[in-house]
C-alpha positions as CSV (number, residue, x, y, z in Angstrom):
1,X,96.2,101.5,120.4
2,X,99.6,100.5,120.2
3,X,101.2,97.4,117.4
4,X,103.3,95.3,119.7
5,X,102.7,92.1,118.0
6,X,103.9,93.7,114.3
7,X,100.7,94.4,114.0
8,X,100.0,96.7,111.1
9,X,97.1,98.5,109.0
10,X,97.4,97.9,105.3
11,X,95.7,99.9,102.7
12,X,95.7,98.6,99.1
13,X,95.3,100.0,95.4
14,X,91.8,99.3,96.0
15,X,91.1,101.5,99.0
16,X,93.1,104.0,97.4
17,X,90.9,103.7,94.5
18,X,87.6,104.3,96.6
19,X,89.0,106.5,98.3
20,X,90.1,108.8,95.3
21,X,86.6,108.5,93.3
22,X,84.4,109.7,96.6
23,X,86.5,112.9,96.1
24,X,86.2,113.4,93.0
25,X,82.0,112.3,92.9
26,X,81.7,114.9,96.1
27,X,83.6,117.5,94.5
28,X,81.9,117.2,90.9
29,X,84.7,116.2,88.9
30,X,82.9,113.1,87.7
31,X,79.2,112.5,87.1
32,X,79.9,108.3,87.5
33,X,76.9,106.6,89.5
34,X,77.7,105.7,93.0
35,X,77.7,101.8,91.8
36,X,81.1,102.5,89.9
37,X,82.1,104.9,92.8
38,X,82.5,101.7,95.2
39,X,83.5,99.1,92.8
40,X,86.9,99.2,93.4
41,X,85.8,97.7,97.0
42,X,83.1,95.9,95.3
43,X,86.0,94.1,92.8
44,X,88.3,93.5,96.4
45,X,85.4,91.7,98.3
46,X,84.6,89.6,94.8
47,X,88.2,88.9,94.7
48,X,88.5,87.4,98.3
49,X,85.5,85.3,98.2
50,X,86.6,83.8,94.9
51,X,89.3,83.0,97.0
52,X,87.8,81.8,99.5
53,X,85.5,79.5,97.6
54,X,88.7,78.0,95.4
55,X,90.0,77.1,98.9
56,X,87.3,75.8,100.4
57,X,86.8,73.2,97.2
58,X,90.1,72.6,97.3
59,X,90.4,71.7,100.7
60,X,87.2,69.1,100.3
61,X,89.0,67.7,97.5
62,X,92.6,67.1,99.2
63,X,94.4,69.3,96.7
């Protein structure tokens, strides 16, 4: 796959965050539940629908 148009992948403090607490729930370092494992991607999908809803009722309204 090649990025001709500027395309580009982005990874954010969120994924980052996920990505760090899988390791450390596979390797033992931390006995959290799997619920606060993913929250960091929980918290970003939250965030955009939010979002997405503060748009959308803004947009009805003519803001």
């Amino acid at each position: 796959m090649t990025y001709t148009d500027r395309e580009s992948a982005s990874v954010d403090i969120y994924d980052l965050l996920f990505v760090l607490f899988v390791g450390l729930k596979l390797s033992d370092h931390i006995a959290w539940s799997w619920f606060w494992v993913a929250f960091p991607l929980v918290l970003k999908v939250a965030i955009q629908v939010g979002a997405l809803v503060v748009v959308k009722i803004a947009d009805r309204r003519g803001w």
